[in-house]
N, C-alpha and C positions, 0 to 999 in steps of 0.2 A: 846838504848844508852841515854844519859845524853845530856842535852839542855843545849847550850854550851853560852856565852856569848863573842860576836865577841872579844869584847875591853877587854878578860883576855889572857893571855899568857898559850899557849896549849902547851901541849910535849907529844909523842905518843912514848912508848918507846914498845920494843919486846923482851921477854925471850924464848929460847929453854928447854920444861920442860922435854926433856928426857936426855939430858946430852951429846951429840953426835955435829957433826960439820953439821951434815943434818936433824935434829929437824923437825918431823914430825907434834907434837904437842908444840904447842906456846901460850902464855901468852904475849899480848896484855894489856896496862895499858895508861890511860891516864891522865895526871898531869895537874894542873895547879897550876899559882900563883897567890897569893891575898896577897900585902904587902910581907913581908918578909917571910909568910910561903908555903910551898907546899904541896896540898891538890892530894891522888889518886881521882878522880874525875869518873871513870869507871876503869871495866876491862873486857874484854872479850876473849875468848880460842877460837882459831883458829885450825883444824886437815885438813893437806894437802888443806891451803886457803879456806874451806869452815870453816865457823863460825858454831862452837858448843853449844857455853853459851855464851849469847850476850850482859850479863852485870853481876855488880855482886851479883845481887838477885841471880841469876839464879848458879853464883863459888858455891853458899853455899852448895846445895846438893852433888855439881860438888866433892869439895871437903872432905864434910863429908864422903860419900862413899870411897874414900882414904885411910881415916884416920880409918874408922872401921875395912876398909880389914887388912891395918895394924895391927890393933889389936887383930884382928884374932877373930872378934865379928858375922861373918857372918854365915848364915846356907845357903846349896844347894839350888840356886834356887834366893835368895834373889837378887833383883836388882830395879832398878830406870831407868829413860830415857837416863842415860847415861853407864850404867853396868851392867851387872850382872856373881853374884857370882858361878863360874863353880869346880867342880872337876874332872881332868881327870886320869884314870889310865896310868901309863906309865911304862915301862922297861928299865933300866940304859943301856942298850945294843940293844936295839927297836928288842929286839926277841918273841915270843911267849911263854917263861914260865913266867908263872903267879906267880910263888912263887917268881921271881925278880921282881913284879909289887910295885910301890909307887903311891901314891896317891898327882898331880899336884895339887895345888890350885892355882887361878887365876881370875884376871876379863874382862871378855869378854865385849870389847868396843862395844855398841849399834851402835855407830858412824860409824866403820869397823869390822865387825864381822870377818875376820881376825888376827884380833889384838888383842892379851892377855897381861895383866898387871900382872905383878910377885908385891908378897911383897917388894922387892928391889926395882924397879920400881916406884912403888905406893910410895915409902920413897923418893924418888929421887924427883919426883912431886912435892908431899907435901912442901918439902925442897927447892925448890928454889922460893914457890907460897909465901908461907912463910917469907922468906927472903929478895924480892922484896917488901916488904909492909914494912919492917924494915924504919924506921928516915920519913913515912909519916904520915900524921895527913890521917885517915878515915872516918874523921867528914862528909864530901863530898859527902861520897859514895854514888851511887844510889841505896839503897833497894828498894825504892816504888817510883812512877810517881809521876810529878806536877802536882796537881789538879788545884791549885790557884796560881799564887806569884805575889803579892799586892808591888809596891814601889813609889814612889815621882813622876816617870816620866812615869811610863808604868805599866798595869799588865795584867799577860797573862795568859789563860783558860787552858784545858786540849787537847784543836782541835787545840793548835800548835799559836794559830793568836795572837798577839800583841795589845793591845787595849790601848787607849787613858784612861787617870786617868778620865778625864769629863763624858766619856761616861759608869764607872764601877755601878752607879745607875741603866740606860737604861737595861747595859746586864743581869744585877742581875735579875731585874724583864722580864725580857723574856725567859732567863733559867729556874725561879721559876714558870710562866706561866705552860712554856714544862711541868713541873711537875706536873701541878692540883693546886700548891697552888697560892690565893689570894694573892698579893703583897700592897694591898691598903688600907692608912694609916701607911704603915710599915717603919721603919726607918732602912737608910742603915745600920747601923749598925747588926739589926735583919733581914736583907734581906740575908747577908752577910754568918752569925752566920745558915741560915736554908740552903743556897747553901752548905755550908762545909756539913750541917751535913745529906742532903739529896743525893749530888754528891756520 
């Protein structure tokens, strides 16, 4: 999840993405504001309350996979940690002649291997993941972790802690230590410029 900042204003809102009044699978989004705009700030997909994709690095496969079934770009077999692409024979009448057999395509949730996703289905998804992100700014979003964030009052490392602007010299050179490299003579600036580029 996304490292939140006490003193912005949260909103945690919840989509049902299959379309029903008992929404198995959910879309979880969190907003904040900053001045007059409102940024989506995470999101994550929930199936029957356990968490599936726990931000939205992780939507992207979620949802590209959707978007291919869709398109009907897939081959037997093809799948990721969230799907994979099945085809089953069936009969309009669930009888044994084969000459009324058709060929199901679908994707089998990793998540509930009970559970098949139809191309209708998979549009339905798409369509409301889609939709929910309409009139926000996604500047926000969390693709990748904070290593560093540097500001006037605090800045804070990648192990979560909060540190004082006085003591950003100190930690520099004892992370750069951890590393093997010499910090002596070095100017914070260049202490700073080899954390980013060694972290």
């Amino acid at each position: 999840m996304a490292k939140y900042n006490i003193n912005s204003n949260i909103v945690v809102k919840e989509i049902g993405l299959e379309g029903g009044d008992n929404d198995r699978l959910v879309l979880r989004q969190i907003f904040t504001k900053e001045g007059s705009k409102i940024y989506i700030k995470d999101i994550l997909i929930k199936y029957d309350d356990k968490v599936i994709v726990k931000n939205y690095r992780e939507s992207i496969p979620f949802l590209i996979t959707l978007k291919s079934f869709t398109k009907r770009i897939f081959l037997h077999g093809d799948e990721n940690r969230y799907f994979q692409y099945v085809e089953q024979k069936m009969t309009k009448d669930n009888t044994k002649d084969k000459s009324n057999q058709k060929i199901r395509k679908s994707l089998n949730c990793k998540f509930d291997r009970k559970k098949y996703i139809s191309f209708n289905e998979a549009s339905i998804i798409i369509d409301y993941i889609e939709k929910s992100m309409l009139g926000y700014s996604p500047i926000k979003l969390n693709i990748g972790k904070t290593i560093l964030d540097i500001n006037e009052i605090r800045f804070m490392l990648d192990d979560n802690k909060i540190y004082p602007p006085d003591s950003l010299s100190d930690t520099l050179d004892d992370r750069l230590k951890e590393l093997g490299i010499d910090t002596k003579n070095m100017s914070d600036d260049d202490k700073l410029s080899l954390y980013i580029e060694h972290t």
